[in-house]
N, CA, C and O atoms as a MOPAC input file, in Angstrom:
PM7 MOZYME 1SCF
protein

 N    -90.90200 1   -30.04900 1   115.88600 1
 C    -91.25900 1   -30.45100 1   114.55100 1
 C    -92.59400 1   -29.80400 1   114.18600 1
 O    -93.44100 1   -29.57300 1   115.05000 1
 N    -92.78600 1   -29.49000 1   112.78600 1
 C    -93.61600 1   -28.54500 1   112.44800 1
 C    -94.08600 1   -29.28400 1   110.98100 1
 O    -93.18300 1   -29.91800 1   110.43500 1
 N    -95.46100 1   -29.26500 1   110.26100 1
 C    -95.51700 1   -29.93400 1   109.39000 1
 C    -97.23100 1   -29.29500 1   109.10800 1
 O    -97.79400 1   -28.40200 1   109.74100 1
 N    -97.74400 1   -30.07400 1   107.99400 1
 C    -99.12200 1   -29.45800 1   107.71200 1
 C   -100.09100 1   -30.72600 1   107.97200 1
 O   -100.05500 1   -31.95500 1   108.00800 1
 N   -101.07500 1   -29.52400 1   108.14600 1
 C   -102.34300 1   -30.58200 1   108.05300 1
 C   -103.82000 1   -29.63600 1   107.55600 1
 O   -104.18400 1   -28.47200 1   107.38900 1
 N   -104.19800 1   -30.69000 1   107.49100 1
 C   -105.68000 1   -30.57000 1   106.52400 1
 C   -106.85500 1   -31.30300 1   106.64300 1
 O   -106.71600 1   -32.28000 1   107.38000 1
 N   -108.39900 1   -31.11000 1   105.98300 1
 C   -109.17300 1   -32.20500 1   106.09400 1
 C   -109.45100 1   -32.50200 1   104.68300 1
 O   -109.47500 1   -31.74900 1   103.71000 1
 N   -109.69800 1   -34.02100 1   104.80700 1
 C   -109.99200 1   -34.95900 1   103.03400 1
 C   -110.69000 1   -36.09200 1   103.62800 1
 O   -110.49100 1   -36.48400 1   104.77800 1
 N   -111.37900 1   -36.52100 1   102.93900 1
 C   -112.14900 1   -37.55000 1   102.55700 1
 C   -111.36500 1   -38.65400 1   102.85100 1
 O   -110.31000 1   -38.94800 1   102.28900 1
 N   -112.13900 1   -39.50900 1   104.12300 1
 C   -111.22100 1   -40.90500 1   104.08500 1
 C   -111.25300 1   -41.50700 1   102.84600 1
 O   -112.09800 1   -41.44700 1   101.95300 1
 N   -109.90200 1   -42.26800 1   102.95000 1
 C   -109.99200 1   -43.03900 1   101.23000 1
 C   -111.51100 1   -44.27300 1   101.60000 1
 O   -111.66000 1   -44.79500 1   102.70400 1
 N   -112.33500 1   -44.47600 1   100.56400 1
 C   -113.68700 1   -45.50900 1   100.71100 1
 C   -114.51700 1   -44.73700 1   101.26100 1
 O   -115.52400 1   -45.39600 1   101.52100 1
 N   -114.65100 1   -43.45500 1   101.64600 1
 C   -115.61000 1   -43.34100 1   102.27700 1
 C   -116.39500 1   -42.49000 1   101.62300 1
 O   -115.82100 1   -41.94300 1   100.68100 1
 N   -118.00200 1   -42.04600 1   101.86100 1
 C   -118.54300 1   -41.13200 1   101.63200 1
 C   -119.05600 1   -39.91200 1   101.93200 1
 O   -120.13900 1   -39.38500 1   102.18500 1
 N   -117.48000 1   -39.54500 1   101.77300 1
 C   -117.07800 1   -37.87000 1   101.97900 1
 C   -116.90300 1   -37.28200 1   103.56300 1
 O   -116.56400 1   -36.15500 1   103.92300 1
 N   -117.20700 1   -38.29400 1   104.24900 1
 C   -116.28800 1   -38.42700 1   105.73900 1
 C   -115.51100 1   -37.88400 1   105.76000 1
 O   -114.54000 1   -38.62500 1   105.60800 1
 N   -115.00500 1   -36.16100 1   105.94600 1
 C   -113.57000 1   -35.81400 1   106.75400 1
 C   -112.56300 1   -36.20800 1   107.83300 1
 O   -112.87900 1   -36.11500 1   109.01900 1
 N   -111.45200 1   -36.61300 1   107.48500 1
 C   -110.73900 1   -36.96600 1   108.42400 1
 C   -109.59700 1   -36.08400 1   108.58300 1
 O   -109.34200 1   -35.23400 1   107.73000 1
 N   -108.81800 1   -36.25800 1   109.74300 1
 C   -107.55500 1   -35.20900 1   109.64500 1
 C   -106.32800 1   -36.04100 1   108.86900 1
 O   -105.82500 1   -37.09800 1   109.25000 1
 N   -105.95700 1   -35.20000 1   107.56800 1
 C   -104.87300 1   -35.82200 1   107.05400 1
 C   -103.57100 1   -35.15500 1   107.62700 1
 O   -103.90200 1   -34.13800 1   108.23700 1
 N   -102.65100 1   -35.28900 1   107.64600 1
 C   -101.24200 1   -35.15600 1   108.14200 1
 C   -100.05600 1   -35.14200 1   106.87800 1
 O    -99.92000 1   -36.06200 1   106.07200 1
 N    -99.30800 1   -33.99000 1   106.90200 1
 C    -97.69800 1   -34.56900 1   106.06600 1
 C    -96.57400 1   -33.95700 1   106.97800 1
 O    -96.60100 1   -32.86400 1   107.54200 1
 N    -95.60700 1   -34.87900 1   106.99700 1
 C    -94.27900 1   -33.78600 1   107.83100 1
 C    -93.16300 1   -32.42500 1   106.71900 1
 O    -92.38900 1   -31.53000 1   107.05800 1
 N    -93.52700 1   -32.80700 1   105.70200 1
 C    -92.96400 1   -32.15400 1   104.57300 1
 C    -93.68100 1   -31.72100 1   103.37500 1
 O    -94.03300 1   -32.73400 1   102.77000 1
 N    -94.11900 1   -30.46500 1   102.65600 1
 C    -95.08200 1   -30.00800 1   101.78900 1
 C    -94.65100 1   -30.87900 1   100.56100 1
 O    -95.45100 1   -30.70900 1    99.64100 1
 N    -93.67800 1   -31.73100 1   100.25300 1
 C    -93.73600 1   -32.96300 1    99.05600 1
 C    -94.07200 1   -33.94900 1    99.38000 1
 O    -94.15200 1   -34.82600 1    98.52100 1
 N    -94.38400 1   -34.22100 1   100.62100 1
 C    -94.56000 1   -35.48400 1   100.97800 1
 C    -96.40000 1   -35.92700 1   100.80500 1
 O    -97.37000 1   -35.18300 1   100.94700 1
 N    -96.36900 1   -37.01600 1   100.54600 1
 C    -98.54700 1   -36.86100 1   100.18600 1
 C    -98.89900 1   -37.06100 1   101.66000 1
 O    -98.24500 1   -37.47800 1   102.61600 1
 N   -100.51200 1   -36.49900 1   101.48100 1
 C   -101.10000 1   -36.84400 1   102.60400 1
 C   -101.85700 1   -38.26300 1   103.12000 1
 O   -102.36900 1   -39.18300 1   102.48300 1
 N   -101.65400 1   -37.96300 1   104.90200 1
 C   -101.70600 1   -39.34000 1   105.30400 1
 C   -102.40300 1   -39.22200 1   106.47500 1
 O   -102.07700 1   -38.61200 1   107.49300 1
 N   -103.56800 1   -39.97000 1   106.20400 1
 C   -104.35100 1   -40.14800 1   107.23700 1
 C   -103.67300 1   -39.89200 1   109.02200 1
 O   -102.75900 1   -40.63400 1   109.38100 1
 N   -104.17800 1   -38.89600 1   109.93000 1
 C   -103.51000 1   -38.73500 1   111.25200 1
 C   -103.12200 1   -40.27900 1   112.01200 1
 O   -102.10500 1   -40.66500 1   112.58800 1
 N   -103.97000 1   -40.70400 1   111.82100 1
 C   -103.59900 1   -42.18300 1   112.45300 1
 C   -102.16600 1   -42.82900 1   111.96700 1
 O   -101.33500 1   -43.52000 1   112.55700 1
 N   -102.23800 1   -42.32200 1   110.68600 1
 C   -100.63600 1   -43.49300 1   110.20100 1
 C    -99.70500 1   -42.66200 1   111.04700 1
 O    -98.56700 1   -43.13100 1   111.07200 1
 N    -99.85600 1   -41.66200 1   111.68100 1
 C    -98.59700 1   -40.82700 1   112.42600 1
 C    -99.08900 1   -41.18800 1   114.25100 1
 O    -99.80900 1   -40.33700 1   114.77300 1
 N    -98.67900 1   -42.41100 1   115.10200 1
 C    -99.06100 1   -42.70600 1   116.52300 1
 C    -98.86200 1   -41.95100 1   117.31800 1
 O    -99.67200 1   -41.51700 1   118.13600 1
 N    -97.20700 1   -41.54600 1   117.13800 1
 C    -96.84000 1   -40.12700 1   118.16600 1
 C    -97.17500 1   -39.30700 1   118.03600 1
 O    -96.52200 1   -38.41600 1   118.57900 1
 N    -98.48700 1   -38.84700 1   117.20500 1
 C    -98.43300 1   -37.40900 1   116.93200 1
 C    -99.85000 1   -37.18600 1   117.57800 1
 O   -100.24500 1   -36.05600 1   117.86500 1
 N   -100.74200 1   -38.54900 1   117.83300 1
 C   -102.26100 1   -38.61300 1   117.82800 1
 C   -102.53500 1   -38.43800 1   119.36200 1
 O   -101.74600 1   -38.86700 1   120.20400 1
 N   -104.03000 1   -37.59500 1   119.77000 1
 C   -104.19600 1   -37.79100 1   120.85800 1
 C   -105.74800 1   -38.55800 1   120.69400 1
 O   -106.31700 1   -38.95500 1   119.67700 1
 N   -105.99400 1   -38.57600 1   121.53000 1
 C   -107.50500 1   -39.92100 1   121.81700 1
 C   -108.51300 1   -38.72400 1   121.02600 1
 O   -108.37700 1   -37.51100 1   121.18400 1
 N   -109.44200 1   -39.31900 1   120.23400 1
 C   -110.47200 1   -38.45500 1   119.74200 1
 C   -111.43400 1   -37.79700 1   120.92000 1
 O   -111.63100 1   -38.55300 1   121.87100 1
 N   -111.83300 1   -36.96400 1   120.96300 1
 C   -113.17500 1   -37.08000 1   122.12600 1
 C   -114.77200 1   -37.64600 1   121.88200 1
 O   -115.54000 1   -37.49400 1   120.93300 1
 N   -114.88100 1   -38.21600 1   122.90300 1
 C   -115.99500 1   -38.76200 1   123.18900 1
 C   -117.09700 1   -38.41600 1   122.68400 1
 O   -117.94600 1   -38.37100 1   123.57500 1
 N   -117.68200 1   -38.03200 1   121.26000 1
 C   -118.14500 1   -36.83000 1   121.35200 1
 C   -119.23800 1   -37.99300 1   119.78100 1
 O   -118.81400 1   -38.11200 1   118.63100 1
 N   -120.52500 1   -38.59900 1   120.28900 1
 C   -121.14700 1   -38.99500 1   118.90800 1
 C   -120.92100 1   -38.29800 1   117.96800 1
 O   -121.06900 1   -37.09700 1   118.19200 1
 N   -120.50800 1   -38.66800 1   116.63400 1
 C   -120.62000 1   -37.77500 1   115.32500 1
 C   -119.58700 1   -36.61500 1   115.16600 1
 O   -119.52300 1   -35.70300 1   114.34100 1
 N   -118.58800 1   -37.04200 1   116.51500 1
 C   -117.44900 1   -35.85400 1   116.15900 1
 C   -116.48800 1   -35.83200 1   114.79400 1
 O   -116.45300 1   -36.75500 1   113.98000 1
 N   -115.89600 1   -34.88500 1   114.72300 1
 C   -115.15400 1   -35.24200 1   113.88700 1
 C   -113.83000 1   -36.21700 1   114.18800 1
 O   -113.54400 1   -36.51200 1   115.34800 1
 N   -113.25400 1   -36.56500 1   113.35600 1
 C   -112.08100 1   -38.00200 1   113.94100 1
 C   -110.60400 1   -36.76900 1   113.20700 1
 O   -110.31900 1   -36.26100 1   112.12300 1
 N   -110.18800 1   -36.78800 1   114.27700 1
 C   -108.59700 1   -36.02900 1   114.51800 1
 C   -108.90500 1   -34.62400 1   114.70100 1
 O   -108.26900 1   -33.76300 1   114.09200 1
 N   -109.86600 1   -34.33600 1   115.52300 1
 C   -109.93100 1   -32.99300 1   115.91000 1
 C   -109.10200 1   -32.55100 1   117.33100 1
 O   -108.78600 1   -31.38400 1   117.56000 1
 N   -108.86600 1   -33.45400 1   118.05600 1
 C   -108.06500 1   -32.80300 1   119.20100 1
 C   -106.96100 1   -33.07000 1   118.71900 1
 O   -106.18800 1   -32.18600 1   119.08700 1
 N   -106.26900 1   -34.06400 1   117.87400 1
 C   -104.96200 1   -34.18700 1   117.32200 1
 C   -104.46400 1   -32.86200 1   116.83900 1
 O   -103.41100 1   -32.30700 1   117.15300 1
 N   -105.75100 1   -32.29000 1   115.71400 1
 C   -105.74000 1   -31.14000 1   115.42800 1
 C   -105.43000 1   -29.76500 1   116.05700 1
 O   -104.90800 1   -28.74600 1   115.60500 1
 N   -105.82700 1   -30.02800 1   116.99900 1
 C   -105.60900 1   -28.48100 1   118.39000 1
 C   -104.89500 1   -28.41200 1   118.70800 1
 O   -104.53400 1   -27.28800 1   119.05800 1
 N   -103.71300 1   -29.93800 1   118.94900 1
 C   -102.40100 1   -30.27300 1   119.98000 1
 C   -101.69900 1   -29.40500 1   118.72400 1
 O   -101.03400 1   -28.46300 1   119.15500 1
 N   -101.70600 1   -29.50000 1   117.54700 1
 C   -100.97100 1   -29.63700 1   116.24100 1
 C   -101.02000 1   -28.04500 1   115.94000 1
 O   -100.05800 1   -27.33700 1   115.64300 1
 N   -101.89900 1   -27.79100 1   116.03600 1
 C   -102.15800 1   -26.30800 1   115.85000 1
 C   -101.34900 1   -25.19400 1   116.85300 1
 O   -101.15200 1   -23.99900 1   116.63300 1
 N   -101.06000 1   -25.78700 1   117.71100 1
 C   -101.05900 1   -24.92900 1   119.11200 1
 C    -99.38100 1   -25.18600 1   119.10600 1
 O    -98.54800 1   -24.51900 1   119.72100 1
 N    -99.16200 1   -26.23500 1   118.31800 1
 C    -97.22800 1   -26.50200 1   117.80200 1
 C    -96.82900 1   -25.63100 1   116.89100 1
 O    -95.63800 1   -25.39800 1   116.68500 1
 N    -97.50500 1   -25.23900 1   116.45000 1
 C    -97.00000 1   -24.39100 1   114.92100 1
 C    -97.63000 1   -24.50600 1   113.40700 1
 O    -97.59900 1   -23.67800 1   112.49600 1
 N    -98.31200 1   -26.04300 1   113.46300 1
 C    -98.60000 1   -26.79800 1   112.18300 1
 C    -99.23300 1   -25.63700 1   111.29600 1
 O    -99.63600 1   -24.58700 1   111.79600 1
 N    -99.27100 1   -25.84800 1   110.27700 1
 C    -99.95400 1   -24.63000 1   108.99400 1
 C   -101.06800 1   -25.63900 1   108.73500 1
 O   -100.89300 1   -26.74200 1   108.21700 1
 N   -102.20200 1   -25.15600 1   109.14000 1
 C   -103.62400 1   -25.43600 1   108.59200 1
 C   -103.72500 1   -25.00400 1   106.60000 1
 O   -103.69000 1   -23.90100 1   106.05400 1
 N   -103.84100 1   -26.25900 1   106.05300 1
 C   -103.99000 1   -26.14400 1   104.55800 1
 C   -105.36200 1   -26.45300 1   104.27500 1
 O   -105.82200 1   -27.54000 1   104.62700 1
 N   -106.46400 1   -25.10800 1   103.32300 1
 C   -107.43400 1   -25.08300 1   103.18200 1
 C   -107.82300 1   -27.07000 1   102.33000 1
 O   -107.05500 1   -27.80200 1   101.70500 1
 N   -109.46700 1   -27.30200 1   102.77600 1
 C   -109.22100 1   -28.74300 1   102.12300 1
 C   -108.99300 1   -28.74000 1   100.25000 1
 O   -108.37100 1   -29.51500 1    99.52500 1
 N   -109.76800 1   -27.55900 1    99.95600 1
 C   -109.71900 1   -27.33400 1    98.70900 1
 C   -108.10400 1   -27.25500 1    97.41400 1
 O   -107.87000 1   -27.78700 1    96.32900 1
 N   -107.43900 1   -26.42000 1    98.20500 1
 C   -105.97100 1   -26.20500 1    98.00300 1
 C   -104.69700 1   -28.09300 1    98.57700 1
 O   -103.70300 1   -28.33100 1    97.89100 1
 N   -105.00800 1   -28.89000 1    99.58900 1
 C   -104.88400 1   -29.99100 1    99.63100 1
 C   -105.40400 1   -30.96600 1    98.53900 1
 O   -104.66600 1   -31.55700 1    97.75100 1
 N   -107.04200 1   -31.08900 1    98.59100 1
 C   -107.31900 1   -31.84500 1    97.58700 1
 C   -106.84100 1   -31.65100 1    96.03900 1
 O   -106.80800 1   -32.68500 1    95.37200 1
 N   -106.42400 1   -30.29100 1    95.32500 1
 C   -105.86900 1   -30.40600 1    94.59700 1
 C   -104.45100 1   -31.35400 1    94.02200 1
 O   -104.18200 1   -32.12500 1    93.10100 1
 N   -103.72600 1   -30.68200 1    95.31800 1
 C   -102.41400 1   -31.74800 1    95.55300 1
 C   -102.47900 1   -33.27800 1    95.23900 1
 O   -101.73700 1   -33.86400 1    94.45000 1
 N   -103.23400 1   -33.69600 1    95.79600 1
 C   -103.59600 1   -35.01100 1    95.86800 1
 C   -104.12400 1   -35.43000 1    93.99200 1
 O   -103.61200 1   -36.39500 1    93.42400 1
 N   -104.79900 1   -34.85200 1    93.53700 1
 C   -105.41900 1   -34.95500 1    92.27700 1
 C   -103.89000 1   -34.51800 1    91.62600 1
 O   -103.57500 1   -35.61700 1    91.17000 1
 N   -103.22100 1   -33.99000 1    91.43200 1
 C   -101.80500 1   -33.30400 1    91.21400 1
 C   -101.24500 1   -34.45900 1    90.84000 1
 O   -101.21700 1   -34.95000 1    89.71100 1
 N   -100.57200 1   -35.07900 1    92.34900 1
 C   -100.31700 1   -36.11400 1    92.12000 1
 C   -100.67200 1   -37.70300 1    91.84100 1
 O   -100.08300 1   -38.78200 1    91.77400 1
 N   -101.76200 1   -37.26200 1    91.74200 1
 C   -101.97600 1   -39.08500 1    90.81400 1
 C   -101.98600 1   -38.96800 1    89.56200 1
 O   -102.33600 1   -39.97800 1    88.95000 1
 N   -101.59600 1   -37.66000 1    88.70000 1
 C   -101.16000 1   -37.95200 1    87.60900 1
 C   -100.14800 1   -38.41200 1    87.36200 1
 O    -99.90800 1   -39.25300 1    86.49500 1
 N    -98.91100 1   -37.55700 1    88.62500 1
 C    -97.71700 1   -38.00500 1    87.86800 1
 C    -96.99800 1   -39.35800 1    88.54500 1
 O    -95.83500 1   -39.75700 1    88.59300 1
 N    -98.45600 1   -39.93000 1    89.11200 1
 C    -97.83700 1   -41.62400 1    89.01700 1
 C    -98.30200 1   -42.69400 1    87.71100 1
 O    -97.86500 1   -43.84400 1    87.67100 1

């Protein structure tokens, strides 16, 4: 399985990158955590970033890295047409 990922702003936060996740380019993005099987343990690391080794496992599968800029659009995209 092959799918995208990206970094965005946790929802509430201030401007905190997190790794977002989708399994399908219509599908919206979703925080790495809402996906369990897909996550590996963050590293130990003060002030790391949160879903960066998720990120490497994911990368090293096939996943297509989507710039955050070109994602965050998406996202703004679609909250119009709800």
């Amino acid at each position: 399985m092959s799918g995208q990922l990206c970094w965005l702003p946790k929802f509430g936060s201030d401007g905190q990158l997190i790794l977002h996740l989708r399994l399908e380019p219509y599908q919206p993005w979703k925080p790495y955590t809402a996906y369990p099987r897909l996550c590996v343990p963050n590293y130990p690391i003060p002030g790391g970033s949160k879903g960066w080794a998720t990120c490497q496992k994911l990368l090293q599968a096939g996943w297509t890295l989507i710039p955050t800029t070109q994602a965050h659009k998406s996202v703004v995209d679609d909250s119009w047409a709800a």
